[in-house]
N, C-alpha and C positions, 0 to 999 in steps of 0.2 A: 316459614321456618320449621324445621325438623323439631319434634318432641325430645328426641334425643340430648344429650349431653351438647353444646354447642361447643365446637374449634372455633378456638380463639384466629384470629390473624387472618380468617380467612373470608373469601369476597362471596357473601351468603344472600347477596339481592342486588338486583339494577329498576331507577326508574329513569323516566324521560317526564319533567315537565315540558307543558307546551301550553299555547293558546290555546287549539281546538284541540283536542284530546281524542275526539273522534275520527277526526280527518286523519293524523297520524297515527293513529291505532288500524284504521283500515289500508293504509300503508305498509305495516309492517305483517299485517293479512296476508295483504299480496304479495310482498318482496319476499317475506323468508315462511312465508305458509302457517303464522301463528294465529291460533283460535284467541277468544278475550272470553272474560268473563266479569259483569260488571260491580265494580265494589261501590256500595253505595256513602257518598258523600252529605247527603241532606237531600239537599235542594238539585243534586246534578250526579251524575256516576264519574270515577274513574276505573281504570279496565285493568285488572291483569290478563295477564300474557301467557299464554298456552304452547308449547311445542301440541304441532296437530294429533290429535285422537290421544290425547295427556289427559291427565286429572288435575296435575301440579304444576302452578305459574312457574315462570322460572323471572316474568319483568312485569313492571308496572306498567304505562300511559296515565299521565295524571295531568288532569288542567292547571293550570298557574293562576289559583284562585285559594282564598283564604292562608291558611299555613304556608301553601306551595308558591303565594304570588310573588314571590322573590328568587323563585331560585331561578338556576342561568338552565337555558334548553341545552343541555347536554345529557348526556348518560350519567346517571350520578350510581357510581357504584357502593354498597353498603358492606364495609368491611367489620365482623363481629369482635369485639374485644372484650375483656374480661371484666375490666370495671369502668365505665365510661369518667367519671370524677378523673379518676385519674389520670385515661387517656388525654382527657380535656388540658388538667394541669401539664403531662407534657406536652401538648401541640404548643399553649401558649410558651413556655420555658423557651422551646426552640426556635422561636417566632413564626409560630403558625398562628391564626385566626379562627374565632368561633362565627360563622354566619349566621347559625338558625341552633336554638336550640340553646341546652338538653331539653326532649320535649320528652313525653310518654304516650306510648304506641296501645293502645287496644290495651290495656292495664296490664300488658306481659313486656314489656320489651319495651327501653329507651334508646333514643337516637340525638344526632346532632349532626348537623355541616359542618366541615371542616376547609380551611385553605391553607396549603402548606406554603411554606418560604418560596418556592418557585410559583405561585399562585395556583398549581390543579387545586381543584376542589374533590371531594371527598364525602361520605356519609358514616359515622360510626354508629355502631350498633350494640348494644345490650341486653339479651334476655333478661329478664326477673325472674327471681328463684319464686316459689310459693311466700316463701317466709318475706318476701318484699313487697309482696303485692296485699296482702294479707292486710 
């Protein structure tokens, strides 16, 4: 995520859980020419995702292990919003679903899964100002 002031409404991260993490990660090496770079989990890595001769991931590859072992293998895109609480109280209002979450990201930034009334799934996103993390 950018340092900058974050835009709201907009889609600011993709990951892909999966089983092997590795095996699809060297997949998407080969099909669309993306470098990784491994973020460390504990006990195992998950990878971001490099456009070639990049600095800045632009996607994930994450194993379906701890936090992740529930979500569905798809692309989960991460749309940022302004105050997640809120987001949350309207997904439910309109009958959408919380799958995962609110959790907190690296102590700057919360997230949560989302399912909307037509069932896609979803990720929302929240930076934390200084004065919330504090």
């Amino acid at each position: 995520m950018s340092e900058d002031m974050p835009q709201f409404g907009i889609v600011t991260w993709i990951d892909l859980t999966v089983k092997d993490a590795e095996s699809i990660r060297d997949f998407y090496s080969a099909v669309v020419g993306w470098d990784h770079s491994p973020v460390s989990m504990g006990s195992y890595n998950d990878y971001s995702m490099l456009p070639e001769n990049s600095e800045f991931p632009i996607a994930g590859v994450c194993h379906a292990r701890g936090v992740n072992a529930n979500l569905p293998a798809q692309w989960l895109i991460y749309i940022t919003v302004e105050d997640l609480d809120e987001s949350i109280a309207a997904c439910k209002k309109l009958g959408g679903k919380v799958l995962v979450g609110p959790k907190t990201m690296s102590d700057t930034a919360r997230y949560c899964v989302i399912k909307d009334p037509a069932g896609a799934v979803t990720a929302l996103y929240e930076e934390l100002t200084e004065s919330e993390t504090d």
